[in-house]
C-alpha positions in Angstrom: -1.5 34.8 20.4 -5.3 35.7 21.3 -6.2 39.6 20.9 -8.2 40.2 24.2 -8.7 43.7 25.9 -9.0 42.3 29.5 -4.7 42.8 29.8 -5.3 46.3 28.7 -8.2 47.1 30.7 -7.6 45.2 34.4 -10.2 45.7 37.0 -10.1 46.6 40.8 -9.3 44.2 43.2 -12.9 42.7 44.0 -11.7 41.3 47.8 -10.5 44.7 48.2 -13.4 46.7 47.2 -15.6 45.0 49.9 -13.5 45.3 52.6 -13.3 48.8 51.9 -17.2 49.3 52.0 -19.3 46.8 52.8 -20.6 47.7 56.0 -20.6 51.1 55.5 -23.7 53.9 55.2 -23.6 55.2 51.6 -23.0 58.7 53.5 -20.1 58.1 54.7 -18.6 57.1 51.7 -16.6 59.8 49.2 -19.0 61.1 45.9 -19.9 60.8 43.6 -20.5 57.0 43.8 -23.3 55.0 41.9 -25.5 53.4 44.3 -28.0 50.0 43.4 -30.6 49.0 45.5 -30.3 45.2 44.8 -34.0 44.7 46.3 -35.2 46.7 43.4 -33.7 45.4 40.4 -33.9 41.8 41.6 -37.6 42.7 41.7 -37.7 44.3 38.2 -35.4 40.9 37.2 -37.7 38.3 38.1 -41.4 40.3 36.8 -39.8 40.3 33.1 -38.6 36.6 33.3 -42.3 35.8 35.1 -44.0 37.7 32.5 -42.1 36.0 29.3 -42.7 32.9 31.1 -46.7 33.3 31.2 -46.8 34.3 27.8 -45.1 31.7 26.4 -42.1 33.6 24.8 -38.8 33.8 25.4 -36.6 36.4 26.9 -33.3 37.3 26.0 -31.5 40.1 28.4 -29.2 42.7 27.2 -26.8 43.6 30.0 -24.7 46.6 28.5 -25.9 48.9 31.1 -24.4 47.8 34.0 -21.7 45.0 32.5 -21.6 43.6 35.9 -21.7 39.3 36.3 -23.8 39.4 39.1 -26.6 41.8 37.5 -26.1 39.3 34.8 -26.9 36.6 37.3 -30.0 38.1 38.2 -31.4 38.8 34.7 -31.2 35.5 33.4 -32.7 33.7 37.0 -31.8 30.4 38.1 -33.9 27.8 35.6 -34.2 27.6 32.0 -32.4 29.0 28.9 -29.7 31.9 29.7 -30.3 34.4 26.4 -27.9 37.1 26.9 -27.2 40.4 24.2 -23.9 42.1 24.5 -22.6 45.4 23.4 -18.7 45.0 22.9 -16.5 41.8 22.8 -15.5 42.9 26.1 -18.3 42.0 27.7 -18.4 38.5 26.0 -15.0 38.2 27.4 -15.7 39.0 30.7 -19.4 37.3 30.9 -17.3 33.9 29.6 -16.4 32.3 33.1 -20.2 32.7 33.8 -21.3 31.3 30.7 -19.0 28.2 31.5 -20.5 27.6 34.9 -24.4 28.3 33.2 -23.5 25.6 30.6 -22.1 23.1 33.2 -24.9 23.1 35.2 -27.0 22.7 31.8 -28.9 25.2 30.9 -28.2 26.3 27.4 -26.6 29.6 26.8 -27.2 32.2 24.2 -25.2 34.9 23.5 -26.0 37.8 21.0 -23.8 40.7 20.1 -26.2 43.0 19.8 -24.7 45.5 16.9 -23.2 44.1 13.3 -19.8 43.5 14.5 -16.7 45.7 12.8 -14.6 43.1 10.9 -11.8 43.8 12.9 -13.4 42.2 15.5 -14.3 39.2 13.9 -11.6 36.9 14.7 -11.6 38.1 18.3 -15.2 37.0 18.6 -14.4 33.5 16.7 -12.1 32.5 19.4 -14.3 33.7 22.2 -16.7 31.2 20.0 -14.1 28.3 20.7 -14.3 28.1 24.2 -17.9 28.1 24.4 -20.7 25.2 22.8 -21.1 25.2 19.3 -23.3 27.9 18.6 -23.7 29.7 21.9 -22.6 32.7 20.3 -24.5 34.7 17.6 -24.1 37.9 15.7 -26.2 40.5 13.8 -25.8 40.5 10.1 -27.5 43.5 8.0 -25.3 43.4 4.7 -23.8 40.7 2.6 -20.5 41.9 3.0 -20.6 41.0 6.5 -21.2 37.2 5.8 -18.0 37.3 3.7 -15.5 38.7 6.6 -16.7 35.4 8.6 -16.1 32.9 6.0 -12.8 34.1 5.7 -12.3 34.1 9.1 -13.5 30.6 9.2 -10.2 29.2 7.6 -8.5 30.4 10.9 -11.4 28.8 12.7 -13.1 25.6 10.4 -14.9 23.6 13.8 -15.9 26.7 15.0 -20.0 27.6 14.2 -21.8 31.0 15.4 -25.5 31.7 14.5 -26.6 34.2 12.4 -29.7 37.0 13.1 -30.6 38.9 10.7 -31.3 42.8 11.9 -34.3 44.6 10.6 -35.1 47.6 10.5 -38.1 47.9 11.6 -38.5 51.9 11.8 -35.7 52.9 14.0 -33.3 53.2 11.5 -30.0 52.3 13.4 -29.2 49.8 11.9 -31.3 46.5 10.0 -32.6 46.2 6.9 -36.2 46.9 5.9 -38.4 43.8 6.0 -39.7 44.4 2.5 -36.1 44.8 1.1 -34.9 42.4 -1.3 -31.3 42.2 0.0 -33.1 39.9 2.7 -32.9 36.7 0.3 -29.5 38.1 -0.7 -27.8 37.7 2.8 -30.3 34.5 3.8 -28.6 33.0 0.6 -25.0 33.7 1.9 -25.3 33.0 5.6 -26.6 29.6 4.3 -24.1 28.9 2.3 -21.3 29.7 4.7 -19.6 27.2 6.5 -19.3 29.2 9.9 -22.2 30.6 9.8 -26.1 29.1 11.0 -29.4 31.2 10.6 -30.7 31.5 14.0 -33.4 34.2 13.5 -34.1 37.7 12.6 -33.8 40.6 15.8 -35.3 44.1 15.6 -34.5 47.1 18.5 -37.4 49.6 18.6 -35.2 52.3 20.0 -37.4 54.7 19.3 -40.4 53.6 21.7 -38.4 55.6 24.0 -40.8 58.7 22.7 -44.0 57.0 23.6 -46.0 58.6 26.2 -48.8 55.8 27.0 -49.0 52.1 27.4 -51.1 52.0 24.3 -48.3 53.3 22.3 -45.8 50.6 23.7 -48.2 48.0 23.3 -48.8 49.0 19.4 -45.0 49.7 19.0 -44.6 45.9 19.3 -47.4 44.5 17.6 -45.7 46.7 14.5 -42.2 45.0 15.5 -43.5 41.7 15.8 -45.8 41.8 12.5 -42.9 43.5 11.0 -40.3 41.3 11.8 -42.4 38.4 11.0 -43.0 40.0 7.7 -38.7 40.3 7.0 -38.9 36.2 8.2 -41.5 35.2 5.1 -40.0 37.4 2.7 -36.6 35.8 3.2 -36.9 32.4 3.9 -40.1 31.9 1.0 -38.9 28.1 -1.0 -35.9 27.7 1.9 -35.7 24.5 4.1 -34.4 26.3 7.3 -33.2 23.1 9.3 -34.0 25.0 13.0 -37.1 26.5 14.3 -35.8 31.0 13.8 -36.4 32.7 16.5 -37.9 36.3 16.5 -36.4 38.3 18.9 -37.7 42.1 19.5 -38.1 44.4 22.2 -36.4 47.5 23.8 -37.2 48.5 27.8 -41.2 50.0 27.3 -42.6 47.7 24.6 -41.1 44.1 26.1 -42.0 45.4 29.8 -45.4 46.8 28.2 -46.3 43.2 27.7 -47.2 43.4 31.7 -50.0 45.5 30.6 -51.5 42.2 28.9 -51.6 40.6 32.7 -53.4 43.9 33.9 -56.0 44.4 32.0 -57.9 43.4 29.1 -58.6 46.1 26.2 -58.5 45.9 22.5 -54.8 46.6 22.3 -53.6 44.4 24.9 -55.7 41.8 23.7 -54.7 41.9 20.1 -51.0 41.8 21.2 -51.9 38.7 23.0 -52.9 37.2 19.6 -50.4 38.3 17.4 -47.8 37.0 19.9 -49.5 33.5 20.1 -50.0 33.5 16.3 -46.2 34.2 15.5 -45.4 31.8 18.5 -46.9 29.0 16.6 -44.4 28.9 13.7 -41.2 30.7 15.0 -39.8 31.3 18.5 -40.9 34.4 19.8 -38.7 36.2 22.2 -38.3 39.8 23.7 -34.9 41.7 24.5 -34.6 44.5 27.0 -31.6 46.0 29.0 -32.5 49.0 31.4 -35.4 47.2 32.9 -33.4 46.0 36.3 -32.3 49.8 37.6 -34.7 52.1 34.9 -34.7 55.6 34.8 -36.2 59.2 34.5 -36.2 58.3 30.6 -37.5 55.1 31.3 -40.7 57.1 33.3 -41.2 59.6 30.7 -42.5 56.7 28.6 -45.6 55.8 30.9 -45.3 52.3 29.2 -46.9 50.6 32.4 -49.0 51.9 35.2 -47.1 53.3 38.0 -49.1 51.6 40.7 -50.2 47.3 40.3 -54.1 46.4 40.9 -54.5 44.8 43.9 -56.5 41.9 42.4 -53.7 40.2 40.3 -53.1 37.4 42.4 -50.7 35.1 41.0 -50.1 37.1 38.2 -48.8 40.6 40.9 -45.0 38.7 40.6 -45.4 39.6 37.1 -45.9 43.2 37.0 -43.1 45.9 38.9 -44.5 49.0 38.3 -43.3 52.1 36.1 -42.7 54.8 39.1 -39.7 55.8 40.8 -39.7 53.6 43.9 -38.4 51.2 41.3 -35.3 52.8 40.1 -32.4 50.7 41.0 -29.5 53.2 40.0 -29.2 56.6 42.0 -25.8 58.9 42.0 -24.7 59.8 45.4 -23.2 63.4 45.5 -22.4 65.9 47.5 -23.2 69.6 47.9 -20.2 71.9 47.5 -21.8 75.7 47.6 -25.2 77.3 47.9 -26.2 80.3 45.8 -30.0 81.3 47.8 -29.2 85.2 46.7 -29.8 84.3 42.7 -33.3 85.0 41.2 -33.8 81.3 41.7 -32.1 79.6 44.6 -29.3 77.2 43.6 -26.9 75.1 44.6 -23.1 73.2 43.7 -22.6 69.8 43.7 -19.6 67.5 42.7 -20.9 65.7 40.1 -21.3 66.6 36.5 -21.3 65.0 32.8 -19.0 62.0 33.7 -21.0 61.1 36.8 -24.3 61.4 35.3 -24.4 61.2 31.9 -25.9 64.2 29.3 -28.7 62.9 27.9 -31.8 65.0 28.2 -35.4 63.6 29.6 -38.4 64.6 27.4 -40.7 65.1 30.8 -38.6 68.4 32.7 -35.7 70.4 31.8 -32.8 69.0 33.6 -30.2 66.2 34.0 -31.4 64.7 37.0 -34.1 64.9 39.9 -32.7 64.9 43.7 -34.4 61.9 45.4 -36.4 62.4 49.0 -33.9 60.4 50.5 -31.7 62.3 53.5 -28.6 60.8 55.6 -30.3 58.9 58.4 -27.1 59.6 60.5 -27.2 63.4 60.2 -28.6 65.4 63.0 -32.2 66.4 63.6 -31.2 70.2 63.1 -29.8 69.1 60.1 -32.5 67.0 58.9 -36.1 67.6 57.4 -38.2 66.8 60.6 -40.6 64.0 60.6 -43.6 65.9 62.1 -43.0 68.7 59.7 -44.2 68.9 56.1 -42.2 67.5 53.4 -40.3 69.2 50.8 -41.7 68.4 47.6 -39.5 66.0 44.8 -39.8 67.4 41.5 -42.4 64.9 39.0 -44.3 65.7 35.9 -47.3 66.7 37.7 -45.9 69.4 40.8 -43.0 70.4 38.6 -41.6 71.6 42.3 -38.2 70.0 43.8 -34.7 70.3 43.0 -32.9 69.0 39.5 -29.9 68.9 37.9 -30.5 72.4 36.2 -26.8 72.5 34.3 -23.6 70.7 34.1 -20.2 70.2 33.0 -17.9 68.0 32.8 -17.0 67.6 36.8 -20.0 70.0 38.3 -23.8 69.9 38.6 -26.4 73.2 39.3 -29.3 72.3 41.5 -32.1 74.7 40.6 -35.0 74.5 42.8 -38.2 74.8 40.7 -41.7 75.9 41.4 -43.3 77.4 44.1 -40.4 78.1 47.0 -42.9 78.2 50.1 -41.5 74.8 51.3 -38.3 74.7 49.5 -36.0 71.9 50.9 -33.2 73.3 52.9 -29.5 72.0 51.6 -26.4 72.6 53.3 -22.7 72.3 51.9 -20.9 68.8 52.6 -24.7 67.3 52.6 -25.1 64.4 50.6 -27.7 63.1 48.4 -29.3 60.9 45.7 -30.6 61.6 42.3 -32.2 60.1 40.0 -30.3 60.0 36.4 -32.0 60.6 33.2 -30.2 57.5 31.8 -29.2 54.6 33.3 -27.1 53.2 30.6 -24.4 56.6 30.4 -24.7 57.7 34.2 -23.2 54.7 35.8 -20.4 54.4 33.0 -17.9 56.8 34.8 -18.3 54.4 37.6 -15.6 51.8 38.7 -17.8 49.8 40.4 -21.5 50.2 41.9 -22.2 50.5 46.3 -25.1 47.9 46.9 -27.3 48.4 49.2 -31.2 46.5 49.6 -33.9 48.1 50.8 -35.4 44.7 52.2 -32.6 44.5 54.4 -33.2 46.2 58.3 -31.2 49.1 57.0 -31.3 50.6 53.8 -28.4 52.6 53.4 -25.6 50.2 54.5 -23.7 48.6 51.7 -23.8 44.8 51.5 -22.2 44.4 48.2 -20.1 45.8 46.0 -20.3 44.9 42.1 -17.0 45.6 40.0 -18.0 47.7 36.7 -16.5 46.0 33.6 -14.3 48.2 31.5 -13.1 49.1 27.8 -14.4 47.4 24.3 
């Protein structure tokens, strides 16, 4: 009998979830609710496959923030090669229907779990591997020992094949190896020497671009991956006859959306990233990996990876480029206002949402755990509402450092603090609802069921037209 976690983890009726909403304006619905503007991160979809395509590499798409099939659908586009990374077996599971209908209308599917997999797991993710084309699904190996739990596994399995990538470390120090390390050649040697097993090519994460604060650090970040990696590929595979062409794959959100910055502009950095990535194109496959890119975030921001604004003399290339700035965060948290405190030293406020609605992760650019958006209920009354003709309340950025944020939470409840200057403070009132911005994407819609669509190309922009079931468990 198969081990699968979709009987232990069943999801909400899908029929039933958008008859329920779909229809409906986002206030009127209870919070807190995750809300995804499918305009935007269709947008932020198609500029990363656009720019991969005009550079010549590939692009494979990790989708653990949202585990949803129809952000999945969007990330890999309609033509060419589907290169997916997963976080859990779970997600393989539930991404396999799509998968199936991906490879029957050809295109060629690659699926990448995106960790070195707990042994425990291993025959889960073989059977998975059965229903699929030979080699359609791939794993990260770091450590001999890891090749061995598959050949043994293989006995159970002996016409089933998975590729192998190799994970180096390439300065994060999450997981990988380190591209000068000799136990390189050691786990080359046993992955091709295993019968279930085929080397595929060698992945890094640069997790830790997420503390850049410029373009030119994002760029440079991946020239080191790339050059790195590519150093890991000719230290292992010196004397070897590798029967396919390895693929490179490296990235994390602000280096592989950096890469934009080569269509913008042409400066010594961007221009020698262009040539290391056509000089490692020439012998391997070169591809980049990314996951937050379709909703981003406040973390996402604080990087300043990319402009926040595109030049308007792009032409072909503008399709290529969404820009780093908060009109193109997909993912904001509806909640609701529960108290106001105006008598403390700093004005504050109660809302209905803490940790488990918004995550806990800190933002290096401000102090809090979220920044409440400019949006306001289009159906509330104008004595209720910021007037048009009068001026508007500032939202908190880097620069005014005036608006409201998530100053503290727990686990259920959020503090607004207003900060700065209170002159033109915006006016909340209890059982108002709004949207913030979370700090990241990833955590803040994981207490969430399912996410409230809504598309701000459509003639209103706060009914919901969709809803998108949240896949659950490991």
């Amino acid at each position: 009998m198969e081990s699968s976690a979709l009987l232990h983890y069943p999801l909400p009726s899908d029929a039933g979830l958008k008859n329920q909403y779909v229809g409906r304006k986002i206030s009127e619905v209870a919070a807190p609710a995750a809300i995804i503007d499918r305009a935007v991160a269709k947008r932020n979809c198609e500029a990363m496959l656009e720019v991969a395509k005009r550079l010549n590499v590939g692009f494979r798409a990790h989708i653990k923030t949202h585990k949803t099939t129809e952000l999945s659908r969007l990330q890999v586009g309609n033509t060419g090669p589907a290169s997916i990374i997963v976080s859990t077996v779970m997600e393989l599971e539930q991404l396999l229907p799509l998968l199936r209908i991906l490879q029957v209308e050809g295109r060629d599917c690659s699926v990448l779990y995106g960790m070195p997999l707990p042994p425990s797991n291993v025959q889960r993710l073989m059977s998975l591997a059965k229903k699929l084309k030979s080699l359609t699904i791939n794993v990260l190996i770091d450590h001999p020992d890891q090749v061995e739990h598959f050949s043994q596994t293989s006995f159970k399995e002996p016409d089933t094949r998975i590729g192998a990538f190799i994970k180096v470390d390439t300065g994060y120090h999450r997981s990988g190896v380190a591209p000068e390390s000799a136990t390189l050649k050691t786990i080359v040697d046993g992955i091709m020497t295993a019968d279930c097993l085929v080397l595929s090519g060698f992945y890094s994460h640069l997790g830790h671009s997420y503390g850049g604060n410029s373009a030119a650090e994002a760029i440079q970040g991946l020239i080191h991956e790339i050059r790195s990696t590519k150093e890991a590929v000719d230290l292992a595979c010196e004397g070897l006859k590798v029967q396919n062409r390895l693929t490179i794959s490296v990235g994390a959100t602000p280096t592989a959306t950096a890469v934009q910055n080569i269509l913008m502009k042409s400066d010594p950095a961007a221009d020698e990233a262009r040539k290391v990535i056509e000089q490692v194109a020439a012998t391997c496959h070169l591809e980049l990996h990314a996951g937050v890119y379709p909703l981003l975030d406040l973390q996402q921001l604080a990087t300043h990876a990319r402009p926040t604004e595109v030049p308007g003399d792009l032409g072909e290339s503008s399709n290529a480029v969404a820009p780093l700035s908060v009109e193109n965060i997909g993912l904001r948290m509806l909640v609701e206002v529960a108290s106001l405190y105006d008598d403390r030293g700093t004005p504050e406020a109660l809302i209905g949402a803490g940790t488990l609605a918004l995550g806990r992760e800190p933002c290096k650019s401000y102090p809090g755990w979220g920044i409440v958006t400019p949006w306001e209920d289009s159906t509330a009354a104008d004595d209720d509402r910021q007037l048009f003709f009068q001026e508007a309340s500032p939202v908190y950025d880097e620069i005014g450092r005036t608006g409201w944020i998530v100053g503290r939470i727990s686990q259920e409840h959020g503090i607004l603090v207003w900060q700065g200057d209170q002159q033109n403070k915006r006016k909340l009132r209890v059982g108002e609802k709004l949207l913030v911005w979370p700090n990241h994407a990833c955590v803040a819609g994981a207490g969430s069921g399912w996410y409230l669509v809504v598309d701000s190309d459509e003639q209103d922009p706060d009914r919901i037209v969709d809803v998108w079931v949240r896949w659950r468990g490991w």
